[in-house]
Backbone as CSV, one residue per row, in Angstrom:
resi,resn,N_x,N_y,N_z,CA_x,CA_y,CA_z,C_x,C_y,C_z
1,UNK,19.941,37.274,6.823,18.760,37.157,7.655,19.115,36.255,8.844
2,UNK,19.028,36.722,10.240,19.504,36.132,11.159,17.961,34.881,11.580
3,UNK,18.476,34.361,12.794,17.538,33.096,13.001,16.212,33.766,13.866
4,UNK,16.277,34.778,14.282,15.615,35.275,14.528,14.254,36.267,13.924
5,UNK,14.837,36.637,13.147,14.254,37.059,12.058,13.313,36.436,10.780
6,UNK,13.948,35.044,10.913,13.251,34.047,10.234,12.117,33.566,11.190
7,UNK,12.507,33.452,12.482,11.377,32.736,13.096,10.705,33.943,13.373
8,UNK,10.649,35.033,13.387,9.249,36.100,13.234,8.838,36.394,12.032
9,UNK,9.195,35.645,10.853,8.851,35.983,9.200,7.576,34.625,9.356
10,UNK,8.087,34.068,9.839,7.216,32.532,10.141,6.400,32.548,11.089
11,UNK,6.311,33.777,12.000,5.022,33.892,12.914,3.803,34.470,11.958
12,UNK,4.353,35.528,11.469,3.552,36.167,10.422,2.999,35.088,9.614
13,UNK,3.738,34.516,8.735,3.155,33.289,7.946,2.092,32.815,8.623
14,UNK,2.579,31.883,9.674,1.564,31.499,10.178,0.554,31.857,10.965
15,UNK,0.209,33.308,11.192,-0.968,34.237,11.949,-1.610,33.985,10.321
16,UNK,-0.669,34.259,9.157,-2.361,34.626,8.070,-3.080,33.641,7.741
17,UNK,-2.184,32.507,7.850,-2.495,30.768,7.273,-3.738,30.533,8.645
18,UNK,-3.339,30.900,9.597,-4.409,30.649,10.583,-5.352,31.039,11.206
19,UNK,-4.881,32.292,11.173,-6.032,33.202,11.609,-5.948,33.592,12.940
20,UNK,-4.477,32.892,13.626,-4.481,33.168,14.949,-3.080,33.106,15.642
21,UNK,-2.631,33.407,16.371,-1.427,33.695,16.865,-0.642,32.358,17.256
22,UNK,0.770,32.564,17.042,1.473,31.480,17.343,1.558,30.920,18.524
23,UNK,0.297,30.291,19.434,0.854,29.900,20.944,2.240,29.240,21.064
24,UNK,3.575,28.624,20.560,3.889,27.414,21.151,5.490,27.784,21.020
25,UNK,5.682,28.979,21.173,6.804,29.966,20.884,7.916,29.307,21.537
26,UNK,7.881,29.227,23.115,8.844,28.675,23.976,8.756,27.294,23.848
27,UNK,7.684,26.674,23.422,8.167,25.008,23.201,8.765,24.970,21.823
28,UNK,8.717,25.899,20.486,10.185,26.211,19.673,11.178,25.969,20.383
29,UNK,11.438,26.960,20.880,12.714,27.185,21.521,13.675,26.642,22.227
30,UNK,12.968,25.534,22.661,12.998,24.826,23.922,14.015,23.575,23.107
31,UNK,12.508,22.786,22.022,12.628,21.974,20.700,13.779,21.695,19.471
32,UNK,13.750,22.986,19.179,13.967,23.012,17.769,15.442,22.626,17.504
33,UNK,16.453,22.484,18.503,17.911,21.619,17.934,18.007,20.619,18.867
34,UNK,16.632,19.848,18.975,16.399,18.372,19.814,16.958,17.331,18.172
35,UNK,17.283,16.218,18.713,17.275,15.115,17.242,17.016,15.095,16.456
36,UNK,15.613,15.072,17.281,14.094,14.222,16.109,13.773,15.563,15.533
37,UNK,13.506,17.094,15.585,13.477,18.025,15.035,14.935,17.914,13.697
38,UNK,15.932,17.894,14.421,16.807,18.329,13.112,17.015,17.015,12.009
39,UNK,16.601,16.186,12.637,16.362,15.224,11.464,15.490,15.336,10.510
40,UNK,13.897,16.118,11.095,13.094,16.338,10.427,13.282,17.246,9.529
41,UNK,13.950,18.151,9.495,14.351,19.589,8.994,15.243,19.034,7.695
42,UNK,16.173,18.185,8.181,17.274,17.889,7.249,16.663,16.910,6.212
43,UNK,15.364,16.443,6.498,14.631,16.053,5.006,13.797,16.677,4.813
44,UNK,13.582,17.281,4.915,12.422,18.854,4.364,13.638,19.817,3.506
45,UNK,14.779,20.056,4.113,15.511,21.328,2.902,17.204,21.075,2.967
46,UNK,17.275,19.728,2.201,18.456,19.385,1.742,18.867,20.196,1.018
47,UNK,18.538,21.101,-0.023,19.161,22.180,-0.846,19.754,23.617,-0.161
48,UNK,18.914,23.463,1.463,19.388,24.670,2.025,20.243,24.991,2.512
49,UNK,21.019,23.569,3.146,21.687,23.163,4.524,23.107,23.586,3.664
50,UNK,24.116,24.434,4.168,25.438,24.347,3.378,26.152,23.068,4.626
51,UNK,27.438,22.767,3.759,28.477,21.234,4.410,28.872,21.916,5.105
52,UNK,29.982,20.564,5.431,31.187,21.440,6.675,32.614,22.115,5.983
53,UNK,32.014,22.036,4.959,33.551,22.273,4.167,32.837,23.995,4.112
54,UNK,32.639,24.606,4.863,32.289,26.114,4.265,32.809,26.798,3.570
55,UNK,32.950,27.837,2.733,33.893,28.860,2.305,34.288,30.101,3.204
56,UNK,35.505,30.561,2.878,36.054,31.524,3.704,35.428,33.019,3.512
57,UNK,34.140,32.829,2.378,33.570,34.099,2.396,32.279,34.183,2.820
58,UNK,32.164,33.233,3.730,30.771,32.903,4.557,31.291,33.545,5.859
59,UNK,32.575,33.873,6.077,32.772,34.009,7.686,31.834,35.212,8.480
60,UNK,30.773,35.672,8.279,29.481,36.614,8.541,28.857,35.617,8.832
61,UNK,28.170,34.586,8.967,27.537,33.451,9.003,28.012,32.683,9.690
62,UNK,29.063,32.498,10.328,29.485,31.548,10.872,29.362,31.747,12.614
63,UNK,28.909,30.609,12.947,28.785,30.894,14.423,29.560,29.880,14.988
64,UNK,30.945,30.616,15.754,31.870,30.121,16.312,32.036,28.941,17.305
65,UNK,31.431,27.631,17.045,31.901,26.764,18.108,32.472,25.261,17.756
66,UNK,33.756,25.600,18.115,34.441,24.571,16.698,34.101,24.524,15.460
67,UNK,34.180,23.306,14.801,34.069,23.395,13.110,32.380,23.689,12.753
68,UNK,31.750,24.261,13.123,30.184,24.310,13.413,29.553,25.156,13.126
69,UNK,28.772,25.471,11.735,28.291,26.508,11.197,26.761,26.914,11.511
70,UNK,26.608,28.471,11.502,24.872,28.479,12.273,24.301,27.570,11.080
71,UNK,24.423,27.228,9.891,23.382,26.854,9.653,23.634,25.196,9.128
72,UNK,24.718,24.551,9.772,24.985,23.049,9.555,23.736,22.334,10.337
73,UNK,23.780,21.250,10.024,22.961,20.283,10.668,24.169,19.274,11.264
74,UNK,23.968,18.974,12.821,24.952,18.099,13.246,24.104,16.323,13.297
75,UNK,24.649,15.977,13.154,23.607,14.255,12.641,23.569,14.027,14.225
76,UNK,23.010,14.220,15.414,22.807,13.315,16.191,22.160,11.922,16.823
77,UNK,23.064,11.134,17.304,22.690,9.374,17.207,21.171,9.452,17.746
78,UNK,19.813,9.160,17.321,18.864,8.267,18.590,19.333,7.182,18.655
79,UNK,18.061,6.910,19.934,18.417,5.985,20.334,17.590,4.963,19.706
80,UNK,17.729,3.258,19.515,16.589,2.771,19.051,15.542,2.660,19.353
81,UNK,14.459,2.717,18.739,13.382,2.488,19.528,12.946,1.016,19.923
82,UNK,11.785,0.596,20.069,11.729,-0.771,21.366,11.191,-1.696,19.902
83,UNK,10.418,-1.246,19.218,9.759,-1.715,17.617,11.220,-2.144,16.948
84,UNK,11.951,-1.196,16.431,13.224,-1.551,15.918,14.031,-2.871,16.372
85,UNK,14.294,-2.051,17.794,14.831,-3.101,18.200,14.789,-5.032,18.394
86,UNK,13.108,-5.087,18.855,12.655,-6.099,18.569,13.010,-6.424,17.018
87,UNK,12.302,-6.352,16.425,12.507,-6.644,14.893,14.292,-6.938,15.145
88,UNK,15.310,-6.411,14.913,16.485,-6.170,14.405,16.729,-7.732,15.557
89,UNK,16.560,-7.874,16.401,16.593,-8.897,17.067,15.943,-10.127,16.602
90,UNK,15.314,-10.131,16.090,14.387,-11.265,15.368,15.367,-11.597,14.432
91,UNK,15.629,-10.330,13.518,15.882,-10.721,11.610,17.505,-11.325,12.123
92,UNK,18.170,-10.996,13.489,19.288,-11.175,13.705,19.932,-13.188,14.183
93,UNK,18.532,-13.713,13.874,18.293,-15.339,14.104,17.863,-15.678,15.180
94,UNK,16.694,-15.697,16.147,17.093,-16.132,17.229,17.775,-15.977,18.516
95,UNK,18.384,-16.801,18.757,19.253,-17.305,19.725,20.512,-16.915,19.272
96,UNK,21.107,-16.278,20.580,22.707,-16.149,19.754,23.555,-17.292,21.533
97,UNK,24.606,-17.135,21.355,25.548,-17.882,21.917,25.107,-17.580,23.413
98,UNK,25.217,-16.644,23.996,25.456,-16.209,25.274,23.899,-17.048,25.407
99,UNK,23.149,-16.944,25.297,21.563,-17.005,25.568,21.567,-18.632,25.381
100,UNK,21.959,-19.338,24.670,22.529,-20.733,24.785,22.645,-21.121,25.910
101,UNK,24.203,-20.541,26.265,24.977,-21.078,27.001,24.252,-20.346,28.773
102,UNK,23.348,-19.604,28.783,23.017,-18.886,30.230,21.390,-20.285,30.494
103,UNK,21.100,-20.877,29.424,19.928,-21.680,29.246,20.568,-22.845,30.136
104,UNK,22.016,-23.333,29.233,22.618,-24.716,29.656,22.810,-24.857,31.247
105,UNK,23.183,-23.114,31.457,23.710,-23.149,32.903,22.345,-22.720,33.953
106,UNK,21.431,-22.675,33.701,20.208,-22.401,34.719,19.482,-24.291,33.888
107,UNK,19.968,-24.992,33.057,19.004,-26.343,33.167,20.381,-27.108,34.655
108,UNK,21.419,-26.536,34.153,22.590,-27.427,35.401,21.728,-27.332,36.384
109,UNK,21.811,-25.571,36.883,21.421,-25.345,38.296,20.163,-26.112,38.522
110,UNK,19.094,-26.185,37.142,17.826,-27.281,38.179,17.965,-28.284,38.151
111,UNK,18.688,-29.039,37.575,19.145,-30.146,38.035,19.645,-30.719,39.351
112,UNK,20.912,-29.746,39.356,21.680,-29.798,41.217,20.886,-29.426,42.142
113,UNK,19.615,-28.682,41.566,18.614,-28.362,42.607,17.616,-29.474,43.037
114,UNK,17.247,-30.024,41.802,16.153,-31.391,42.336,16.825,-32.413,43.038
115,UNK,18.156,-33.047,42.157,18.913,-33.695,43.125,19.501,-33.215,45.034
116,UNK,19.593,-32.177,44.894,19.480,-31.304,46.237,18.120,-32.100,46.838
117,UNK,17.299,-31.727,46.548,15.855,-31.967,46.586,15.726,-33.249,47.259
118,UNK,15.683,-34.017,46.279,15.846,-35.389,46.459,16.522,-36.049,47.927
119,UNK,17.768,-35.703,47.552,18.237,-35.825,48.858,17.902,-35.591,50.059
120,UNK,17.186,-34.051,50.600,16.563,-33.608,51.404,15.608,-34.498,51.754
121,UNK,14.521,-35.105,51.151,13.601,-35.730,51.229,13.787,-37.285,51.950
122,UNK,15.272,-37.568,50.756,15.512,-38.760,50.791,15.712,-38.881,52.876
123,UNK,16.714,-37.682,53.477,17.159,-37.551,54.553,15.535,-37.808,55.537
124,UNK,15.143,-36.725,55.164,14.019,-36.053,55.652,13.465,-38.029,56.091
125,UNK,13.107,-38.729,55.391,12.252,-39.763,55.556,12.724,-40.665,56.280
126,UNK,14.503,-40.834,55.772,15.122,-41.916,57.110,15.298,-41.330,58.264
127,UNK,15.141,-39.707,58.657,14.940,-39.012,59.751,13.592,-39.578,60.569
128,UNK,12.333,-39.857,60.004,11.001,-40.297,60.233,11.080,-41.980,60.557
129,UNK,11.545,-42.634,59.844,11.975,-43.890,60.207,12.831,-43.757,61.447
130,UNK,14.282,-43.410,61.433,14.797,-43.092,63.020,13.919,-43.107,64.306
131,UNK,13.054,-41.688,64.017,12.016,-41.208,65.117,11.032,-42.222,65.265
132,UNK,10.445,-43.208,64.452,9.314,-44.167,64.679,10.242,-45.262,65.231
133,UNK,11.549,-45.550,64.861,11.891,-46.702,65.850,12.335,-46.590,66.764
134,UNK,12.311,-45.515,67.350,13.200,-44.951,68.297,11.574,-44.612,69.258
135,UNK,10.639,-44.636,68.804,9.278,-44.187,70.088,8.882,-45.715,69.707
136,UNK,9.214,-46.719,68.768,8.792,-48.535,69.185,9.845,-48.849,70.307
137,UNK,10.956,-48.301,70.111,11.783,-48.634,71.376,11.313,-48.088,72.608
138,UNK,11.130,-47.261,72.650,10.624,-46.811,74.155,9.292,-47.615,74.664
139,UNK,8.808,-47.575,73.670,7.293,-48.733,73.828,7.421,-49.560,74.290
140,UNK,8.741,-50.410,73.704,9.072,-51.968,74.118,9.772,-51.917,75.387
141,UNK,10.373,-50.938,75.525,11.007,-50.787,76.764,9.811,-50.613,77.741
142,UNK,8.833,-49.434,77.664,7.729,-49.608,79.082,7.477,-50.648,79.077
143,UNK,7.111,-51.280,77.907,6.479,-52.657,77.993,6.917,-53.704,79.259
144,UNK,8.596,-53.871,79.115,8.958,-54.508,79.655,9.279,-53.969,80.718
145,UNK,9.425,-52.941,81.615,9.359,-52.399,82.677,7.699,-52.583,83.259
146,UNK,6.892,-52.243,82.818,5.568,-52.396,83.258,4.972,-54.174,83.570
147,UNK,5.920,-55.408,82.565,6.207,-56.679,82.985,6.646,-57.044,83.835
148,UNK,7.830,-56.655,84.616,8.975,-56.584,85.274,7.761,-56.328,86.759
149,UNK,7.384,-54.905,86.389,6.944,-54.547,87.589,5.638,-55.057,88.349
150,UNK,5.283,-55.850,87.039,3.747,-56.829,87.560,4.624,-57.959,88.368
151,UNK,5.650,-59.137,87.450,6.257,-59.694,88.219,6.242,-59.620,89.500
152,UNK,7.250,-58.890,89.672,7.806,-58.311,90.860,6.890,-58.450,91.654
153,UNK,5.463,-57.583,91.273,4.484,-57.446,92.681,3.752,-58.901,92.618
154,UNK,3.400,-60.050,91.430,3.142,-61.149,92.168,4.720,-61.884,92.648
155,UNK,5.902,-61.653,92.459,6.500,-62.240,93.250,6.328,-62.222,95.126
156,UNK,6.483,-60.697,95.304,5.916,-60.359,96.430,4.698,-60.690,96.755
157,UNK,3.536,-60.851,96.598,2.167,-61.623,96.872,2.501,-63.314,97.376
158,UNK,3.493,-63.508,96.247,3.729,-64.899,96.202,4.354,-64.883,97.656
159,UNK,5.419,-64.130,98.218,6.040,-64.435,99.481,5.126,-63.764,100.452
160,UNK,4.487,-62.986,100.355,3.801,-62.152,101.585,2.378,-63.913,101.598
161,UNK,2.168,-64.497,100.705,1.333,-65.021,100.950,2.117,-66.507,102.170
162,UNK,3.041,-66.984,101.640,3.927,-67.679,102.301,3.971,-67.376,103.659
């Protein structure tokens, strides 16, 4: 009985079980030697599935592509899922080494960063001190130019009065 033949023995089945026609024909087809299908299959009819060790009087049955029989099941890997994974990560302790050591090296970097910091600031403020004694100097300087220049004009008063 070819695979074909089975899957129209199983339309029938299922038109009488239902009462209605098989819509989902091409999403079979499409499906049915995806992973998660042949995994499902391979615990539903463990008694059916022949090994890879076939016999040489099966060769009617055998569909030629490498060691690969029409009716083997090939185990393909999934992938984990995100549930698994979490978990398997948990039961696995924690913290492992790398995750340590990437912690130690981003507390360095904020460290060299505040001290960075620091410094900036530290600059930043004797920059502000500079600039405030540096506009008292100019102050003191009009000051004494604007002295100078009162002088000056009662010196001159003083002689124009003479």
């Amino acid at each position: 009985m070819t695979e074909h033949d089975k899957f129209e023995k199983a339309k029938i089945m299922y038109q009488s079980l239902e009462k209605c026609n098989f819509q989902f024909e091409r999403c079979w087809h499409l499906l049915k030697d995806q992973p998660k299908w042949i995994s499902h299959t391979k615990k539903d009819d463990v008694k059916q599935r022949k090994t890879m060790n076939s016999s040489s009087s099966d060769k009617d049955d055998v569909l030629e592509m490498g060691n690969v029989t029409e009716n083997e099941v090939i185990e393909l890997d999934r992938p984990m899922g995100r549930k698994a994974e979490k978990g398997k990560r948990k039961a696995q302790g924690g913290q492992t080494e790398e995750i340590i050591q990437l912690r130690k090296m981003k507390y360095t970097l904020l460290e060299e960063s505040r001290a960075q910091e620091k410094e900036f600031y530290r600059l930043k403020a004797e920059k502000m001190e500079y600039d405030k004694d540096k506009e008292q100097n100019k102050i003191r300087q009009e000051d004494e130019r604007l002295r100078l220049e009162a002088e000056k004009l009662e010196l001159t008063k003083k002689e124009s009065d003479q």
